[in-house]
C-alpha positions in Angstrom: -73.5 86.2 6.3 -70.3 85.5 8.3 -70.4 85.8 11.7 -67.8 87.9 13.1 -64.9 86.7 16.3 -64.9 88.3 19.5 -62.2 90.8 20.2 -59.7 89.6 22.9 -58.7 86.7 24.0 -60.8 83.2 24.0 -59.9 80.8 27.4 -61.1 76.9 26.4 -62.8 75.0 29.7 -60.1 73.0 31.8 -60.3 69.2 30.0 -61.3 66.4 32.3 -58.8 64.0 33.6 -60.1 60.9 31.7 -59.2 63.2 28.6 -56.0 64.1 29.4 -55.2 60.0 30.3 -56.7 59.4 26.9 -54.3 61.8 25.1 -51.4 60.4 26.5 -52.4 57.3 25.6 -52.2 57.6 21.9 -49.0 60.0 22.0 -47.3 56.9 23.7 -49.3 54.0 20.7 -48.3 56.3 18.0 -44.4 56.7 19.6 -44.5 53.1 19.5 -46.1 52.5 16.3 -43.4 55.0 14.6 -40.3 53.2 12.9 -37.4 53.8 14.8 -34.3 54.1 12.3 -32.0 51.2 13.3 -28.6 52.3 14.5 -26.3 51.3 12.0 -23.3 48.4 13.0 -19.8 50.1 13.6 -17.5 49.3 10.9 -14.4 47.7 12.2 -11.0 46.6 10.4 -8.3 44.7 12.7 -4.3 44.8 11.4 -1.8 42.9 13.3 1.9 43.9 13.0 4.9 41.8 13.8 3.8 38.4 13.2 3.3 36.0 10.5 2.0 32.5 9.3 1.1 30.5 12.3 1.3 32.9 14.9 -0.4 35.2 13.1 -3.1 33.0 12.1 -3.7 31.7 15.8 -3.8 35.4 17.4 -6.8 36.1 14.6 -8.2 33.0 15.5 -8.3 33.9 19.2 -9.1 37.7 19.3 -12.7 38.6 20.1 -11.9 41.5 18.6 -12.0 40.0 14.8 -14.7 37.6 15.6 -17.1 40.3 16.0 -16.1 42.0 13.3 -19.5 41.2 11.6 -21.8 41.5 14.5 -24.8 43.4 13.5 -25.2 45.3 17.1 -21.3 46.5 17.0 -21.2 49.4 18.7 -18.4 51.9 20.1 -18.6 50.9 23.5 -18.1 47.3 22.8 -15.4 48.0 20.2 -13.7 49.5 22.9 -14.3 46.9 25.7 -13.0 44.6 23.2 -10.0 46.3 22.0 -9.1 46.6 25.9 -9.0 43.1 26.1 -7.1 42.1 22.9 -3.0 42.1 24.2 -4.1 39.8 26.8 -5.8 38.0 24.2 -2.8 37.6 22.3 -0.5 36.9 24.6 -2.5 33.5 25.9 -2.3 33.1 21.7 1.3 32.9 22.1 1.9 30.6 24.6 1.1 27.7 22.9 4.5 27.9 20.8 6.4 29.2 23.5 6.5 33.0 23.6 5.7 34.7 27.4 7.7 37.7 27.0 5.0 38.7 24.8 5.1 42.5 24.4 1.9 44.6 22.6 1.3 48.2 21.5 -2.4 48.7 20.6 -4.3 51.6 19.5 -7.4 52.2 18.1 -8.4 54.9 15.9 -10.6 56.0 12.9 -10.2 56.0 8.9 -12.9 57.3 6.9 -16.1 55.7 8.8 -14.2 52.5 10.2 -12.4 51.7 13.0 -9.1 49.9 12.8 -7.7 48.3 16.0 -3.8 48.2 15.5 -1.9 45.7 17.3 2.1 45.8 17.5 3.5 42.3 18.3 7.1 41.6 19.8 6.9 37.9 20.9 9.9 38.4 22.3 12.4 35.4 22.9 11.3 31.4 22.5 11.2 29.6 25.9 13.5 26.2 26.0 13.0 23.2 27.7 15.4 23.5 30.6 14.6 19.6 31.9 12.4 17.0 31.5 11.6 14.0 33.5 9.7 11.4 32.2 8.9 8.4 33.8 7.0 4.7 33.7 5.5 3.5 36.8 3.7 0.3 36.9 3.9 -3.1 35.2 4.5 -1.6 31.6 7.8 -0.1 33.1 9.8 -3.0 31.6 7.4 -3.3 28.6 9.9 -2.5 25.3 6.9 -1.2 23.3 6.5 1.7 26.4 9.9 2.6 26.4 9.9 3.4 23.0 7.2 6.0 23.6 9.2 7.3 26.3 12.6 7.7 24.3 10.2 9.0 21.0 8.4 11.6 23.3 8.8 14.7 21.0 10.6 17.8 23.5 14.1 17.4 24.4 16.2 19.8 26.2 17.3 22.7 24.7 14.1 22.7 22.0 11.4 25.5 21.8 8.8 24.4 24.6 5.5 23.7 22.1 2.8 22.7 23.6 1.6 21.2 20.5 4.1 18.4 20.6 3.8 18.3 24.6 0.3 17.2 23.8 1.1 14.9 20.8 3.4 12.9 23.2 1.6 12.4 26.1 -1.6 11.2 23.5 1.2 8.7 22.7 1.2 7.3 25.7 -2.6 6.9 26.2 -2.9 5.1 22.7 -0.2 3.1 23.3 -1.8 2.0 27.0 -5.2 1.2 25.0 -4.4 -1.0 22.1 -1.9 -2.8 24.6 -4.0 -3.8 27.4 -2.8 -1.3 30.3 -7.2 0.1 30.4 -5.9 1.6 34.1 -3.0 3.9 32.7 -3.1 7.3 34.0 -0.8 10.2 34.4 0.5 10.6 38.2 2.2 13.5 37.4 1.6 15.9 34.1 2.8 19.6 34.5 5.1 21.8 32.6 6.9 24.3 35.0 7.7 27.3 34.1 9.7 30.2 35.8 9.3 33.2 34.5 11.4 35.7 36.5 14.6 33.4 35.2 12.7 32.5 32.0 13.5 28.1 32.3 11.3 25.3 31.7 11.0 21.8 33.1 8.4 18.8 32.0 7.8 16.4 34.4 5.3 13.6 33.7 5.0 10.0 35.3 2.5 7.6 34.0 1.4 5.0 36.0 0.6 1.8 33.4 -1.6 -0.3 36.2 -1.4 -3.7 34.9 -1.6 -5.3 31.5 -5.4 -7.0 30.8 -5.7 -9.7 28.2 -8.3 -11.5 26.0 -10.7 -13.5 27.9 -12.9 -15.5 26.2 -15.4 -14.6 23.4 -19.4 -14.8 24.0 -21.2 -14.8 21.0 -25.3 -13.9 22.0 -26.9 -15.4 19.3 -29.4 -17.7 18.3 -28.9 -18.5 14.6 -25.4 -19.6 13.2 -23.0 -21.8 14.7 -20.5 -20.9 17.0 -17.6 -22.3 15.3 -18.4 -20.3 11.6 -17.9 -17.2 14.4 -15.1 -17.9 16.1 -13.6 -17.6 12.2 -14.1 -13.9 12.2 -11.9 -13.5 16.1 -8.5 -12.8 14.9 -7.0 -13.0 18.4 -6.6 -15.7 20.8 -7.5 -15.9 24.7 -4.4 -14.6 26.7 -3.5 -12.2 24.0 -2.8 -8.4 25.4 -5.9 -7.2 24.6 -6.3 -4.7 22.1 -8.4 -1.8 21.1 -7.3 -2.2 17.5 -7.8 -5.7 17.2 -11.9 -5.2 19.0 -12.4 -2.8 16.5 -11.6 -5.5 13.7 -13.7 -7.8 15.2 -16.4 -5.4 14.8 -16.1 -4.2 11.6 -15.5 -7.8 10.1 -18.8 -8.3 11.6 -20.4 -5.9 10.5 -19.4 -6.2 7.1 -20.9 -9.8 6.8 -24.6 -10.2 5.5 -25.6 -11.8 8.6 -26.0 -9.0 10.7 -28.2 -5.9 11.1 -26.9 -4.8 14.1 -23.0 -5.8 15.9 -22.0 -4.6 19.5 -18.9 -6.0 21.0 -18.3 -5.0 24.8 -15.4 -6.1 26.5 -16.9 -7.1 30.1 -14.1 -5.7 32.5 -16.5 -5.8 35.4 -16.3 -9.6 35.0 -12.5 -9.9 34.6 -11.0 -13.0 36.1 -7.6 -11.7 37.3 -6.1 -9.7 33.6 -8.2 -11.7 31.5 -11.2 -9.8 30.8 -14.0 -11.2 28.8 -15.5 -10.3 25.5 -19.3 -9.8 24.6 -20.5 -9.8 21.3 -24.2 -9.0 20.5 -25.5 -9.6 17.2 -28.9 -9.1 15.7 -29.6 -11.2 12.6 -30.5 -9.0 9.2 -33.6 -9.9 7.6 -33.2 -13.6 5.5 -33.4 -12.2 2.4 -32.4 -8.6 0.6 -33.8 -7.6 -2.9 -32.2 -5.2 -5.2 -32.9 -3.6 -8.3 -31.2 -0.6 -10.6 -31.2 1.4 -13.3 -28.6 3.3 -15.4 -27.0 4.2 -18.9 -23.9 3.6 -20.5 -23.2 4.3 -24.3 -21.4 0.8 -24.5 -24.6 -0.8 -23.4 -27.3 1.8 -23.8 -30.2 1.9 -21.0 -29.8 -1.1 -18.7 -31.1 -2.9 -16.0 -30.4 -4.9 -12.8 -32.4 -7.3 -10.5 -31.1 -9.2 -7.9 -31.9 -11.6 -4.8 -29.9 -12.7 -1.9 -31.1 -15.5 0.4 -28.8 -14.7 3.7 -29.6 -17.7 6.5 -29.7 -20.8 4.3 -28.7 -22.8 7.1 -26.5 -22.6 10.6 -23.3 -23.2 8.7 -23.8 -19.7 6.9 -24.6 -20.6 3.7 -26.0 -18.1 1.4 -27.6 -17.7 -2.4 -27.2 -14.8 -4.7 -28.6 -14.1 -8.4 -28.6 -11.4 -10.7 -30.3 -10.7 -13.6 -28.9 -7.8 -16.1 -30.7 -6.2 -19.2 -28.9 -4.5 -22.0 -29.1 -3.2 -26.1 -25.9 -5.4 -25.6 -26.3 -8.1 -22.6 -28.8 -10.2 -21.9 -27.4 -12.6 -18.2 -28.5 -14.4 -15.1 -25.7 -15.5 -12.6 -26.1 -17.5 -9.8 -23.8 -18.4 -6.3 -24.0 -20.9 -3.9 -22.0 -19.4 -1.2 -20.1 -21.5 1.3 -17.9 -19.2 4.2 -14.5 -20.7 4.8 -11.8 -20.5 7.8 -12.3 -16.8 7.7 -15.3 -16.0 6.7 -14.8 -12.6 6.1 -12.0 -13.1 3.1 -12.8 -16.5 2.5 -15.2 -17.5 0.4 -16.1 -21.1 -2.1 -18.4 -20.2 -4.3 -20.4 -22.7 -7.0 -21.7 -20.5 -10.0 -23.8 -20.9 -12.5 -24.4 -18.0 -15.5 -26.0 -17.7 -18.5 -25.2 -14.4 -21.1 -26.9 -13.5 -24.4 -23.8 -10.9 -25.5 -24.4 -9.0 -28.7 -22.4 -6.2 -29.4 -21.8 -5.0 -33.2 -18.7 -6.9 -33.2 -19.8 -10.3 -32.2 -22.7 -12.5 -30.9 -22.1 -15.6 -28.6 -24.5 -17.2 -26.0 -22.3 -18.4 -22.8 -23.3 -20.8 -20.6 -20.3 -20.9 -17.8 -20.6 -23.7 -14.7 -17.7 -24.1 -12.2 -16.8 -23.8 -8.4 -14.2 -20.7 -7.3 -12.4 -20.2 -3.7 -11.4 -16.7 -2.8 -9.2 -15.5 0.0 -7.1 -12.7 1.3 -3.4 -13.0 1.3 -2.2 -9.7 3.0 -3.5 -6.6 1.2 -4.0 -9.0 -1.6 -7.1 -11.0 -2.5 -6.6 -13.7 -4.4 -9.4 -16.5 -6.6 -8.6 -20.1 -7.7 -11.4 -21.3 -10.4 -12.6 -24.2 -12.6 -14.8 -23.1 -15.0 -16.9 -25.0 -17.6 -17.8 -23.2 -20.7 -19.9 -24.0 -23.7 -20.2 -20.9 -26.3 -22.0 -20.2 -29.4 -20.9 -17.2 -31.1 -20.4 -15.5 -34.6 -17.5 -12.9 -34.9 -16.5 -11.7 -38.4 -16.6 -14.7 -40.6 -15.8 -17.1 -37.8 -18.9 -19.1 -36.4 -18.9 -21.9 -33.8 -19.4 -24.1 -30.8 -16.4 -23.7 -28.3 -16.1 -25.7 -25.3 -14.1 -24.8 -22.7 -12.7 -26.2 -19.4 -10.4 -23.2 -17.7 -8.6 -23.1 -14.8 -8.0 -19.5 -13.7 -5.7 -17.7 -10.8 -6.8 -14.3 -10.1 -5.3 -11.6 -8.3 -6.8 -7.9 -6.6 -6.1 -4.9 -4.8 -8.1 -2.3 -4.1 -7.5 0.8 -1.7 -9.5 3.6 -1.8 -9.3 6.4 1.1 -13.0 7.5 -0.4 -15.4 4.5 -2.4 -17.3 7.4 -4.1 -14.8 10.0 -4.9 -11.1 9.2 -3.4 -8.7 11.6 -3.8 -5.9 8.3 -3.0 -6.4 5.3 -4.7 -4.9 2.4 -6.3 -6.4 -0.8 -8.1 -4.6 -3.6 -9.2 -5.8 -7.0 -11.3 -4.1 -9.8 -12.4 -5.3 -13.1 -14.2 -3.8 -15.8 -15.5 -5.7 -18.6 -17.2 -6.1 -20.8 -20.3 -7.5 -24.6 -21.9 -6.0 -27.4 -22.7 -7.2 -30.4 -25.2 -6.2 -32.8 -23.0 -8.4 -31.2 -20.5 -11.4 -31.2 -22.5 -10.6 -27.9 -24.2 -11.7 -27.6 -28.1 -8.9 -25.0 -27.8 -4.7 -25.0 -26.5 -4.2 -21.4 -25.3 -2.7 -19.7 -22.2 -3.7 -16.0 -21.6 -2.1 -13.4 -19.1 -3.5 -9.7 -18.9 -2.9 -7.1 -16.1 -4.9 -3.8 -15.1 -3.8 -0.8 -12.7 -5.4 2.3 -11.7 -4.2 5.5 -9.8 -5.9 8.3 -8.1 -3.8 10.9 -7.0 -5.4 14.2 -5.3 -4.0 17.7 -5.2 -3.9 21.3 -5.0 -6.1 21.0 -1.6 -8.0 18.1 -3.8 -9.7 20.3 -6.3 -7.2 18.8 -8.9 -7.1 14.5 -9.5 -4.8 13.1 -11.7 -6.5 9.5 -13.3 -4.2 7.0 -15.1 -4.6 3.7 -16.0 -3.2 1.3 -17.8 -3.9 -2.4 -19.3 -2.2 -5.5 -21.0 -3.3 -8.9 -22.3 -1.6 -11.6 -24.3 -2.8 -14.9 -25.5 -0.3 -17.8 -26.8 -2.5 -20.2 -29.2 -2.3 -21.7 -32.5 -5.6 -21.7 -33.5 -6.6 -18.1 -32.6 -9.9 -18.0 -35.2 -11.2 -20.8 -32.5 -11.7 -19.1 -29.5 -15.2 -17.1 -28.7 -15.3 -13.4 -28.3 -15.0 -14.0 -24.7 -11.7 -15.3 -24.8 -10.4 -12.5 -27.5 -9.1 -8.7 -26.5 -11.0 -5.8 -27.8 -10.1 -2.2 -27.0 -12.5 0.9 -27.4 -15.2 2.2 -25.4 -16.0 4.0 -22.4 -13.3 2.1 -20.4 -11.1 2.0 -22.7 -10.0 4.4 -25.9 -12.5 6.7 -25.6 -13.4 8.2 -29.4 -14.2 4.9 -30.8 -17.1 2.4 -30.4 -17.2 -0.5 -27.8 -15.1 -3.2 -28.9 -14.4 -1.3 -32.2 -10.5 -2.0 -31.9 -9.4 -4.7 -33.1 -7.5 -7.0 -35.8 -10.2 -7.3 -38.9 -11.0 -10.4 -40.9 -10.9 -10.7 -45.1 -14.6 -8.6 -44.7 -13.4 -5.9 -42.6 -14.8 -7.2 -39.6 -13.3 -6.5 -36.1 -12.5 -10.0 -34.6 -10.3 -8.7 -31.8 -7.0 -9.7 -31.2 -4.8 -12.3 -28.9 -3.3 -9.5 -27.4 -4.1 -5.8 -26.2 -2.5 -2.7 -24.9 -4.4 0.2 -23.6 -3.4 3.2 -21.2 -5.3 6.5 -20.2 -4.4 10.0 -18.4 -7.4 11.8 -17.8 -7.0 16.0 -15.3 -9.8 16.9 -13.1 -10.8 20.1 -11.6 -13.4 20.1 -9.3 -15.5 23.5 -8.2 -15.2 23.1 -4.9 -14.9 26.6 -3.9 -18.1 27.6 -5.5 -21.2 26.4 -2.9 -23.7 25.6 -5.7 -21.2 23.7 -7.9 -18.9 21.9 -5.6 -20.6 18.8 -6.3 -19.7 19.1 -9.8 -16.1 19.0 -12.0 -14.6 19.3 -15.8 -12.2 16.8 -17.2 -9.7 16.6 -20.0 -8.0 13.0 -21.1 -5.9 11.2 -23.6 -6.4 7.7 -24.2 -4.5 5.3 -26.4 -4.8 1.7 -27.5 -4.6 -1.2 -29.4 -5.6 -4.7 -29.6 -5.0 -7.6 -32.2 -1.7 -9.4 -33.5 1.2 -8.6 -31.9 -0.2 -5.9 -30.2 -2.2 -4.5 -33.1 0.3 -3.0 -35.0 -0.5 0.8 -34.5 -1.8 2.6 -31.5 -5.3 4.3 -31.6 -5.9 7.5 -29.5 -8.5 9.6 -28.7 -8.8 12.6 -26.7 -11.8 15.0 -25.7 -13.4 16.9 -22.1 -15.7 15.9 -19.8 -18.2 16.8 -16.7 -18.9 15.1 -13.9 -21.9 15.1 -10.9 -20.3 13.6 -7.9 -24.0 11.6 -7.0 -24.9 9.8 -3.9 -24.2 6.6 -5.7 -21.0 7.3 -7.8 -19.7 9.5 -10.3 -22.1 10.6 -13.1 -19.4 11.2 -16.1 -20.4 12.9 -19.7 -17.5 13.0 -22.3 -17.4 14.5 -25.8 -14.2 12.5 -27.3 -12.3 12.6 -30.6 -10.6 10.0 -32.1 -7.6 11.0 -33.5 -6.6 8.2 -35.6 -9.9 8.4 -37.6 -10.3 10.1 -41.1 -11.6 13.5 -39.9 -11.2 13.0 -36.0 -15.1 12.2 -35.5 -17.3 13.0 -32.0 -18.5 10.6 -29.6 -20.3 10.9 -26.3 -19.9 8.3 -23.9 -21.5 8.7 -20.6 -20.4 6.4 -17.5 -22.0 6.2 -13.7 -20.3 4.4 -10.6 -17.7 4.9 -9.0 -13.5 5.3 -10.1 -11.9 2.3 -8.1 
């Protein structure tokens, strides 16, 4: 049975105040443990009108405005505070190239759901330089190197007032103070005045050159090599100007040496002794001896190995020992040096060498034993090798088997430039040899042999293209050609060579139809990169195309071979990792090959 409601109206008891508390309490929890709906950023678009190229590219660049653009908490408010500030913006924007009669129209409005900010640009008319005065104070007032700076600074009256070039100058001056000696050069006076009520210009700068230091004497802190083998690497003398440049060759010359782990050079102006200030250099010896050891692939030589040892600190004089060790499908070689630093040890180098090579290629088979001292130097940009070599090889090519002995004399000359070791986008490599055997030297053999090698790199296109050539020549003058080993013949093919054929597969043949190589060789290659630089996840990475052609044998072969074929490439931490699919074109039904090639281009 239901019970039935009383008529009227029901009053429930007053709630006590703890109740109340506790109500309010979880209305204001659940308020906070609601989602509030995040307020959506303000879409903004900002057009400037009027200008173009650099000025218009500077004004973006220093408009608040289009900076937050992006910003996740945009809002209206800030949109406008920002939008208010903007023709001021642009006007300081200006400046720098001369414009202060900058006149803006802004405006700010809605399309759709964005706002666009409109800016209106009259630069109005290019300020002038009305007069300049620039000055020398100070010893370096009569110096001829100073007033060139002076006479080159780059505003002259009557040119647009850019601030730019105002800058670029007066650098001018501060480098030319530093690698010159004058360490207390400073600018008395450096203003550029500017009326605007009659719109004019002046520059007025006076540099005060103090006076000119020079090279004190050089303290070498070190315990373990002789002070004379160091004084080889100073390429200045005491009472030279003294010369930022020329420290920083002293360090780097250092520092390129084995001897060192660490190379500080301080010049001590504290203890000058009039203008002659003196020079500290702190070295910390590397560790006595380095061992090295690597791995990689080629298709000329299949999987291949290295091992190597140098002994650093034979002695005070700075005598050092290196050996190698190299494992092939195709080479088999220890090489050792017996170092000796000359009058600059940096460059100059004698070097007694002794190597042993088990070659084997499908062309040929020799086992070279090579003895003989070498002295390298450096001759401007050039680096050039005098040798003596002893040779004793037994090899089979073709048909032709043998002992050859060999004394060689041999001039060599290199350069290399590279803006970039690993992947330069300018570069330039250059070889040249020239060397040969005589019977009345102890040769089995008379020959004379000359052969040549340059490479370009040239970037462009904002260095996502690279344009590769090289090219190569050898010729040999003998009578008795079927007497000299496969070391002394030219073969072409390969992966440094004409891609598309085998390595050392070009060559003059004998009656079997063996390649034997040739007394003389020609070879060139032109090989287009592109590298994806603009994509994040690939711009480590690049395609190639190439042609190659070449030739080696009698009188330059008789017929060029060429191959052609595309590439990829991994630009690794320790060189180039290069994959190729070539053709060659002058076999019977254009077969494939893949060569693949790591290190580096130069």
């Amino acid at each position: 049975m239901r019970r039935s409601r009383p008529a009227g109206p029901c009053r429930r008891p007053p709630s006590p105040r703890w109740a109340v508390a506790l109500a309010l309490l979880a209305a204001s929890a659940a308020a906070a443990a609601a989602p509030r709906a995040a307020a959506a950023a303000e879409s903004l678009r900002v057009e400037i009108d009027g200008l173009k190229g650099d000025l218009k590219k500077n004004v973006l660049a220093s408009l608040q405005i289009e900076a937050s653009r992006k910003d996740k908490d945009l809002d209206e408010s800030r949109i406008r505070r920002l939008h208010g500030q903007a023709p001021d913006e642009i006007e300081r924007a200006l400046q720098p190239f001369g414009y202060y009669r900058v006149v803006v129209q802004s405006s700010l409005s809605h399309d759709g759901n964005t706002w666009v900010a409109r800016y209106k640009v009259d630069e109005g008319p290019q300020l002038k330089v009305g007069s300049r005065d620039v000055q020398l104070l100070g010893e370096g007032a009569s110096d001829a190197g100073f007033e060139k700076v002076v006479s080159a600074f780059p505003l002259h009256e009557g040119e647009a007032l850019l601030q730019v070039a105002y800058e670029a100058g007066k650098k001018e001056f501060d480098d030319y103070a530093a690698e010159n000696g004058y360490l207390d050069g400073k600018w008395e006076v450096s203003q550029i005045q500017i009326d605007l009520a009659t719109y004019t210009s002046a520059i007025v700068l006076h540099y005060e050159t103090g006076p000119r230091y020079h090279f004190g004497p050089v303290r070498f802190n070190q315990h373990f090599l002789r002070p004379a083998l160091l004084r080889g690497y100073v390429r200045f003398k005491q009472g030279d100007p003294l010369s930022a440049h020329k420290l920083l060759l002293l360090q780097e010359s250092l520092a390129d040496s084995t001897y060192f782990q660490r190379v500080e050079v301080v010049p001590r102006r504290d203890e000058a002794e009039g203008v002659e200030v003196p020079i500290d250099v702190n070295l910390l010896p590397a560790k006595p001896q380095k061992w090295t050891a690597g791995l990689g692939y080629g298709t000329d030589t299949g999987p291949r190995g290295t091992l190597g040892l140098e002994l650093r600190h034979l002695n005070a004089l700075g005598h050092r020992f290196t050996s190698e060790g190299k494992l092939s499908l195709v080479e088999k070689s220890f090489r050792t040096d017996y170092l000796i630093p000359g009058a600059y040890p940096r460059t100059d180098v004698l070097d007694f060498t002794v190597a042993y090579a088990d070659l084997h290629p499908k062309t040929s088979h020799s086992e070279n034993l090579l003895i003989g001292p070498s002295y390298s130097f450096a001759l401007g940009r050039w680096r050039q090798a005098i040798a003596l070599d002893y040779q004793r090889e037994t090899y089979t090519v073709g048909v032709d088997k043998g002992i050859s002995v060999l004394v060689i004399p041999q001039d060599t000359w290199s350069h290399v430039y590279a803006d970039d070791r690993i992947y330069p986008s300018r570069g330039e490599r250059y070889t040249l040899i020239v060397r040969g055997g005589a019977k009345a030297l102890a040769s089995d053999v008379n020959f004379a042999q000359a052969s040549a090698e340059a490479k370009f790199v040239h970037g462009f296109g904002v260095n996502h293209f690279r344009l590769i050539s090289r090219a190569t020549a050898g010729y040999t003058w003998t009578q008795d050609f079927r007497h000299l080993p496969p070391t002394e013949r030219f073969f072409a093919g390969g992966d440094q060579s004409v891609r598309g054929y085998a390595y050392q597969g070009i060559g003059a043949h004998d009656v079997k139809g063996n390649v034997i190589g040739g007394p003389d060789t020609l070879t060139g290659s032109v090989e287009l990169e592109y590298r994806l630089a603009q994509y994040q996840r690939l711009q480590k990475f690049g395609v190639a195309a190439f042609y190659d052609a070449g030739t080696a044998g009698f009188s330059f072969g008789g017929g060029m071979r060429q191959g052609t074929g595309l590439g990829v490439f991994w630009i690794s931490p320790i060189g180039l990792l290069r994959v190729y699919v070539a053709t060659a074109l002058s076999l019977p039904g254009h077969p494939l090959r893949l060569h693949l090639t790591i290190g580096p281009d130069l």
